[in-house]
C-alpha positions in Angstrom: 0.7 12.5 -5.3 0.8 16.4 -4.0 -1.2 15.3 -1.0 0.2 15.7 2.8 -1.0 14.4 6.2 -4.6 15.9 5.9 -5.3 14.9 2.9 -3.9 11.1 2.8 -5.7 10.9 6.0 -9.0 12.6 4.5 -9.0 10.0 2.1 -8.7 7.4 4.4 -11.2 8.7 6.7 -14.1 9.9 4.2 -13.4 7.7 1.2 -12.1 4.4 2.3 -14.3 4.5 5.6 -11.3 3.6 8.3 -9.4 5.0 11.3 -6.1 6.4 9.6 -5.0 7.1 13.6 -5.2 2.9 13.8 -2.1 1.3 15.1 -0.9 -1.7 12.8 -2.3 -0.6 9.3 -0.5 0.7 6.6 -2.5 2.8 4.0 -0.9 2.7 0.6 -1.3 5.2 -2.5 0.1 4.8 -6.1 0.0 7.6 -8.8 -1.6 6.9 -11.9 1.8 5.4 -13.2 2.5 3.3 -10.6 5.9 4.9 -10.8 5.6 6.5 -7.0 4.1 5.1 -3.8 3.0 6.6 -1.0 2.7 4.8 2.7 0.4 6.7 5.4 0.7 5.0 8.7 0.3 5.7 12.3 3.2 6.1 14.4 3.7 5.7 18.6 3.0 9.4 18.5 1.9 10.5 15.1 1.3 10.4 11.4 4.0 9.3 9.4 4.4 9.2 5.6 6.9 7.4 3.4 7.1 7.6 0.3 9.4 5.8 -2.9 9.7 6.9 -6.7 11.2 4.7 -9.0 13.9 5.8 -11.3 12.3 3.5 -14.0 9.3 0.7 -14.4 6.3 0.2 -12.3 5.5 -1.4 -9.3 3.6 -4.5 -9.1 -0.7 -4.3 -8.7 -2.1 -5.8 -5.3 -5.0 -8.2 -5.9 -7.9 -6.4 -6.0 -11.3 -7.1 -3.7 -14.3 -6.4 -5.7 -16.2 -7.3 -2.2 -14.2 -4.7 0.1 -13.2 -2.3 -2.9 -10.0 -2.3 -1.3 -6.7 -4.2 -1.8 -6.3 -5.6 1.8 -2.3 -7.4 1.2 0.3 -8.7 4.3 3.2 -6.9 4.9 5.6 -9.1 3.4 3.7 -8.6 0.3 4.0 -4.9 0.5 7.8 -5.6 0.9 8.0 -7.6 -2.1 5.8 -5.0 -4.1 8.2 -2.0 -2.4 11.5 -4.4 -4.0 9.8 -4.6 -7.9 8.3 -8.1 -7.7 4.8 -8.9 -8.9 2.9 -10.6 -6.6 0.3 -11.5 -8.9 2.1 -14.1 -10.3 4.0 -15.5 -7.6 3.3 -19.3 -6.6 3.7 -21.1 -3.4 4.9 -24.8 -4.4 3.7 -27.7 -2.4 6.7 -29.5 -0.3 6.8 -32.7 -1.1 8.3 -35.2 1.3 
């Protein structure tokens, strides 16, 4: 979790194969612990990281895509992940009228 600008966008760019300067996608790193995330995104005019450590527990785990090798999630997941709920789990119930 030492890595910057460069190298979150060096990852991006060499390992995972996209555009970190792409408008509307979020790039996402965890340590090892899943204690600390880091968020790599592109602004109007820039890069921009944020970045969250938790004081105790672990964040939640995306659902991982053993086609893509990636864990592609929508924002409001990410929120809910960002807020120390596991998605994994989570249901939708039907409505029943």
């Amino acid at each position: 979790m030492r890595q910057g600008f460069d190298g979150l966008s060096g990852i991006v760019s060499n390992h995972m194969n996209e555009d970190p300067f792409k408008g509307g996608t979020i790039y996402v790193f965890f340590n090892l612990r899943r204690s600390m995330v880091k968020m790599l995104l592109w602004d109007a005019d820039g890069l921009a990281i944020y970045s969250k450590r938790l004081s105790r527990g672990s964040f939640g785990t995306p659902v991982y895509d053993a086609s893509t090798k990636t864990m592609i999630i929508e924002k409001k997941d990410l929120m809910l992940i960002l807020e120390g709920i596991e998605i994994r789990y989570r249901k939708r119930y039907a409505v029943v009228s």
